[in-house]
C-alpha positions as CSV (number, residue, x, y, z in Angstrom):
1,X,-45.4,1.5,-15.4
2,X,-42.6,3.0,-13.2
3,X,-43.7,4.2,-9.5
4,X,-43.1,7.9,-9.6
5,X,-40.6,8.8,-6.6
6,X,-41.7,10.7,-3.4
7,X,-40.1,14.1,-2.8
8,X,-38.6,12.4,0.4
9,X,-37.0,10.1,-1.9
10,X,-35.1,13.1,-4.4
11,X,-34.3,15.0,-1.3
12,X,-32.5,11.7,0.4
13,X,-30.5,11.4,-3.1
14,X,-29.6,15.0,-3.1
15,X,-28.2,15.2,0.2
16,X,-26.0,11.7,-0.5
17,X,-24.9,13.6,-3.8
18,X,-24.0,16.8,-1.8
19,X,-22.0,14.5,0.8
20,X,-20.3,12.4,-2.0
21,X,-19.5,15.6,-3.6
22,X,-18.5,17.2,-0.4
23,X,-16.1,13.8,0.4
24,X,-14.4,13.9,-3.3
25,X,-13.7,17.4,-2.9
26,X,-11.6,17.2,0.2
27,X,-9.9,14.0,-0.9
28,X,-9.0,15.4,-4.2
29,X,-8.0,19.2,-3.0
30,X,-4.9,18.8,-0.9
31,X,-3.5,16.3,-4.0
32,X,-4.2,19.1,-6.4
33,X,-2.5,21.2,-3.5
34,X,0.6,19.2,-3.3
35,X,0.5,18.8,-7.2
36,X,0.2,22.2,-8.1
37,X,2.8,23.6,-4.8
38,X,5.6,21.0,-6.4
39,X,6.0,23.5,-9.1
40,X,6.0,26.9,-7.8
41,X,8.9,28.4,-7.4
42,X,10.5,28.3,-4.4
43,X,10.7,31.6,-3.3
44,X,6.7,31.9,-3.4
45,X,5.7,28.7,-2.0
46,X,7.9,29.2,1.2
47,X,5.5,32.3,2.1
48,X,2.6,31.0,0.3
49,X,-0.3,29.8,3.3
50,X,-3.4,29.1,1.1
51,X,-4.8,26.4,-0.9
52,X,-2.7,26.4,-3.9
53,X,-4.5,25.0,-7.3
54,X,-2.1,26.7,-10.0
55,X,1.4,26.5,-10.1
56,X,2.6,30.5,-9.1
57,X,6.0,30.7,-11.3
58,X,6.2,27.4,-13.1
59,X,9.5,25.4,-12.3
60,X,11.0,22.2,-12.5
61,X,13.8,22.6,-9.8
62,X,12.5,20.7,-7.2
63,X,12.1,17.7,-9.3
64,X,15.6,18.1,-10.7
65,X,16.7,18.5,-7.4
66,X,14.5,14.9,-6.1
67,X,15.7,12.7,-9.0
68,X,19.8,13.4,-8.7
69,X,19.6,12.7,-5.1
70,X,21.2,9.2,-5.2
71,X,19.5,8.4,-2.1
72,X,16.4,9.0,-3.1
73,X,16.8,6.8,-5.8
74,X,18.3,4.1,-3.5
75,X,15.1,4.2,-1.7
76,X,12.9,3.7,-4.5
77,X,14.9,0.7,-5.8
78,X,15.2,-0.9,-2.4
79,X,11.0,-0.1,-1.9
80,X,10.6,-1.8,-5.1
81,X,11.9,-4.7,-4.4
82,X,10.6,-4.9,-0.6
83,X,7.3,-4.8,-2.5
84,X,7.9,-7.4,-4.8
85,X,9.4,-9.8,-2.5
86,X,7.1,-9.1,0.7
87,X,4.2,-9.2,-1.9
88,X,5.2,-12.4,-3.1
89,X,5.7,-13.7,0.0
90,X,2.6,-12.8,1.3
91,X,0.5,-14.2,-1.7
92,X,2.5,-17.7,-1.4
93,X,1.8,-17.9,2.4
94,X,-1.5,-16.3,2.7
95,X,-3.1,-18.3,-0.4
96,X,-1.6,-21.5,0.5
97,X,-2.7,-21.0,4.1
98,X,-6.4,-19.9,3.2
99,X,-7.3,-23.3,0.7
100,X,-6.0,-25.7,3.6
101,X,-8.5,-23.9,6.1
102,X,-11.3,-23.5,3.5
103,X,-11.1,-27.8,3.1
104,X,-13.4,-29.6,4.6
105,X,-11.3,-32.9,5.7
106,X,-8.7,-30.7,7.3
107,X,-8.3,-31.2,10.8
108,X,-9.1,-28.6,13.1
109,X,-9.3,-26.2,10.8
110,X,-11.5,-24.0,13.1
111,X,-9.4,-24.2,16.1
112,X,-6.8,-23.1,13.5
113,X,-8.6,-20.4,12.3
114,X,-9.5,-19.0,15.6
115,X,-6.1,-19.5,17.0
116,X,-5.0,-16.9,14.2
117,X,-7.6,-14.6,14.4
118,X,-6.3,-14.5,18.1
119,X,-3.5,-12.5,17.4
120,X,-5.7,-9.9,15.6
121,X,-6.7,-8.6,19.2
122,X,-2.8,-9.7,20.9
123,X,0.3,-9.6,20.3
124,X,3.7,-10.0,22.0
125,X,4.7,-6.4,22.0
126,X,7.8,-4.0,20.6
127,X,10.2,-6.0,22.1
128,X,10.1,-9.4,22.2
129,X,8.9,-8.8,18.3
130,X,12.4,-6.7,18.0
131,X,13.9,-9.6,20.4
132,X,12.6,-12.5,17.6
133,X,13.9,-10.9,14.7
134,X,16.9,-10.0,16.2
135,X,17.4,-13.8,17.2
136,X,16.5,-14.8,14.0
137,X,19.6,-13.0,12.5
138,X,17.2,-10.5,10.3
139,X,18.4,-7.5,11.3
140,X,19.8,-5.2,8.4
141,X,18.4,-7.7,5.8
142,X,15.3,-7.8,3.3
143,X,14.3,-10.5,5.6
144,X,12.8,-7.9,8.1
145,X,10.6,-6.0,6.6
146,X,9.2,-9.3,4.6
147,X,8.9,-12.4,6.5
148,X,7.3,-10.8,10.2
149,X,4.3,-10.1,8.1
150,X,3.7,-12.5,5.7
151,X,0.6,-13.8,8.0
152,X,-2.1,-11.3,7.6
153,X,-5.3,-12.5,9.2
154,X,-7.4,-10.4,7.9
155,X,-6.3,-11.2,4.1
156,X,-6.5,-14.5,5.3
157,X,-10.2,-14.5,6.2
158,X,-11.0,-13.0,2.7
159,X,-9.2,-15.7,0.9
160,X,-10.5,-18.7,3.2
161,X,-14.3,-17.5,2.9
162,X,-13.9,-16.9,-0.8
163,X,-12.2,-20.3,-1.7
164,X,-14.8,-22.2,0.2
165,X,-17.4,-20.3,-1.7
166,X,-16.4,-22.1,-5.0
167,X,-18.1,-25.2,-5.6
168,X,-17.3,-28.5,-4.4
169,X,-18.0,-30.4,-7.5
170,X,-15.2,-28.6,-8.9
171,X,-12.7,-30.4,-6.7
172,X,-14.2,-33.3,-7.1
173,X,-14.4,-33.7,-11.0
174,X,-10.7,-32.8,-10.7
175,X,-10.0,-35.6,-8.8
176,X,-11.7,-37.8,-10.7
177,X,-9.8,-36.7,-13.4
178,X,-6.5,-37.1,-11.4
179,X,-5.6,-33.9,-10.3
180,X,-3.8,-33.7,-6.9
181,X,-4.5,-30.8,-4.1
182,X,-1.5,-28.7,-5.8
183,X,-2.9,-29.0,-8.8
184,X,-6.3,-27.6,-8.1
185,X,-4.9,-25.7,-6.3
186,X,-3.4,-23.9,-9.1
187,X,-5.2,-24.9,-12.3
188,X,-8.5,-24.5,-10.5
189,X,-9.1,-22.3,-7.0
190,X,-6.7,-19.7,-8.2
191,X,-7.9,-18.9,-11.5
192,X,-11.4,-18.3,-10.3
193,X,-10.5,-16.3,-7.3
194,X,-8.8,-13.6,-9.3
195,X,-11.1,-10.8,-8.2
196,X,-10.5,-11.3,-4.3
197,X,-6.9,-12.2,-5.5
198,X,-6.1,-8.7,-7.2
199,X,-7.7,-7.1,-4.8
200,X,-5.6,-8.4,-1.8
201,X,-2.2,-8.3,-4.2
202,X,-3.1,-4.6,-4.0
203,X,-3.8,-4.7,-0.6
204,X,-0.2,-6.2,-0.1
205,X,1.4,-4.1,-2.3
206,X,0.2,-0.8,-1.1
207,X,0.9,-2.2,2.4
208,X,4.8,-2.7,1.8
209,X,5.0,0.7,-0.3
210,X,3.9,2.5,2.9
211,X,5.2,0.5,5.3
212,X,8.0,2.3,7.4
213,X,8.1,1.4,10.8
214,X,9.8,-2.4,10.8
215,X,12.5,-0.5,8.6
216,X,13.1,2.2,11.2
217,X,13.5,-0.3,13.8
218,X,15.5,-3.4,11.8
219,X,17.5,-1.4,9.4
220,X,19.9,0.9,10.6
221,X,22.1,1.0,7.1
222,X,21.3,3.8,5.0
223,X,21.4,2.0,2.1
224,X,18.8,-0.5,2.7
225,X,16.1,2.7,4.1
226,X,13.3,2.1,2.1
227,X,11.6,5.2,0.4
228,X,9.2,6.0,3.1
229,X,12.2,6.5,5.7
230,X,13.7,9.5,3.6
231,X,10.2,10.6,3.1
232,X,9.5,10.8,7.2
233,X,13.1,12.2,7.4
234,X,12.3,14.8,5.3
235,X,8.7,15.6,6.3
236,X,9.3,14.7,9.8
237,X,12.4,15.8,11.1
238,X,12.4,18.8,8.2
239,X,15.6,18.1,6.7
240,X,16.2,18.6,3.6
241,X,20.2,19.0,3.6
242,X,21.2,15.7,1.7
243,X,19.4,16.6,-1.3
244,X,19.9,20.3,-1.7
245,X,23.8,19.5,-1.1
246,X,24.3,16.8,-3.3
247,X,23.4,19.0,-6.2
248,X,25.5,20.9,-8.0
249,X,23.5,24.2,-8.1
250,X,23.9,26.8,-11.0
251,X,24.3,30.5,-10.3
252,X,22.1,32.0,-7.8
253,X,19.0,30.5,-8.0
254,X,20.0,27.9,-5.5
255,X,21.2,30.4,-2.0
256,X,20.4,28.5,0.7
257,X,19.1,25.0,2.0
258,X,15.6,26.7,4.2
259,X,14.7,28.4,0.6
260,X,13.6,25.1,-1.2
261,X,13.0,22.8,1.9
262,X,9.2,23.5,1.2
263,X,9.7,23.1,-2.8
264,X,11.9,19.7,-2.1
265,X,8.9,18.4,0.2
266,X,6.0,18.5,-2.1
267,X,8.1,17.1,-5.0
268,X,9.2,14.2,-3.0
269,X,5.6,14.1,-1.5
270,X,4.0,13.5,-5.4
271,X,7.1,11.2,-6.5
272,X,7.1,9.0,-3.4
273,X,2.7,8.8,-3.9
274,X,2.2,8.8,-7.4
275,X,3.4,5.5,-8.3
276,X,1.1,3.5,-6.3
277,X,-1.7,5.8,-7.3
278,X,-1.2,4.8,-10.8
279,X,-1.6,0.8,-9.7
280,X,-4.9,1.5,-8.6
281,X,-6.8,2.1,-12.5
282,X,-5.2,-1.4,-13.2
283,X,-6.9,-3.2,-10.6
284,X,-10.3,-1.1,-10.3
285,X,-12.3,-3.4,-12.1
286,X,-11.5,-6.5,-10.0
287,X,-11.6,-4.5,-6.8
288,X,-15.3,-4.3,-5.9
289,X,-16.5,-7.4,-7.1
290,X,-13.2,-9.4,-4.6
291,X,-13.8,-7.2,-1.6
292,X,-18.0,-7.9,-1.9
293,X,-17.0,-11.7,-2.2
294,X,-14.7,-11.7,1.4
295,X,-17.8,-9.5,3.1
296,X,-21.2,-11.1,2.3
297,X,-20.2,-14.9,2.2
298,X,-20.2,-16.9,5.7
């Protein structure tokens, strides 16, 4: 017979509803705001100061104007591959690193461990990070926005505590069978870890897709900016030039560079964001069950 609930109970579940509700609803408005302002035309949306959930004057332009900037483009195909390769570089070394800590007949894996998680609370600094790289011949290469972070404790934690969470027995039937440590490795621990796996290859990827600073500080070639450097230059220093003047405008619908800098932001706002807001329905089902596995074992 099922317990019959308290009316302190309903009233607890209403208010986390309302909150939940309350949450969603300010995450999800200024998307629909940037959405929905990307295409209004631009000679509204440059006085328009409320919330806007409908486009006012449907148009296109500012897209048309986003995707024949051949910078923009640039940036997407250089942020592309900065993802793949600093997301592959950060599986290889992360993974790799995790199952030698997570073995029991390592030596000092602790001390190891803890020497790491040091440099969670310390660091160097700016400069003599800026004075490594630069030593290391990186600058104005792929090579510096990939390699200075390959090593991400955190990720590493995860992927230590969930490896030594599998069982031993596993291992050792394995070896019995022959296997070597590379091949467990990869037949074995890696296969049954792809829940904490997918969810720190998303971790990684939407890490590099945002990631802006090491490229504003080791890349001073346009060509190799990454997206998220003509995003902050347009945002941030408001300057929309490049793209409205490397257009060829018909008629008078395009006047002046200050009427679609507003129009120009929002539609490079959604086409820099969307992408990686598409990866996430991929990886939803894996994500829950690999971040519960880092946080509740020891």
């Amino acid at each position: 017979m099922l317990k019959s609930r308290s009316a302190g109970d309903i009233t607890f579940d209403v208010c986390i509803y309302i909150m939940v509700l309350l949450v969603s609803i300010a995450c999800v408005l200024p998307f629909i705001h940037v959405i929905m302002s990307s295409f209004t035309r631009p000679e509204i949306i440059r006085y328009y100061t409320g919330l806007n959930l409908w486009p006012k004057g449907f148009t296109v332009r500012g897209y048309e104007l986003v995707f024949r900037n051949r910078e923009l483009l640039t940036g997407l195909k250089n942020t592309l591959i900065y993802v793949a390769v600093g997301t592959f570089i950060n599986m290889a070394v992360n993974t790799t690193a995790a199952y030698a800590l997570s073995r029991q007949n390592v030596l000092w894996s602790r001390a190891l461990l803890l020497f790491a998680s040091f440099t969670m609370l310390f660091s160097g600094g700016l400069i003599p990070f800026y004075l490594l790289v630069q030593r290391l011949g990186m600058i104005n290469t792929i090579w510096a926005v990939t390699i200075p972070g390959a090593v991400n404790v955190w990720y590493l934690i995860i992927l230590r505590t969930s490896f030594k969470a599998l069982p031993v027995s596993l291992e050792e039937s394995a070896k019995l069978d022959g296997a070597n440590d590379f091949q467990i490795f990869a037949k074995i621990i890696l296969p049954l870890s792809m829940p904490v796996l997918s969810v720190i290859i998303l971790y990684c990827v939407v890490g590099h897709w945002n990631s802006w600073f090491n490229a504003s500080i080791f890349l001073q070639r346009r060509p190799m900016y990454p997206l998220q450097l003509f995003l902050r230059e347009i945002l941030v220093n408001n300057d929309t030039s490049k793209i409205v003047n490397q257009v060829a405008v018909p008629t008078m619908d395009f006047l002046s560079i200050d009427r679609y800098r507003p129009l120009v932001q929002y539609c490079t706002t959604v086409v820099v964001t969307l992408p990686i807001i598409c990866a996430y329905p991929f990886l939803q089902k894996y994500f829950i069950k690999g971040v519960m596995i880092g946080s509740i074992k020891g």
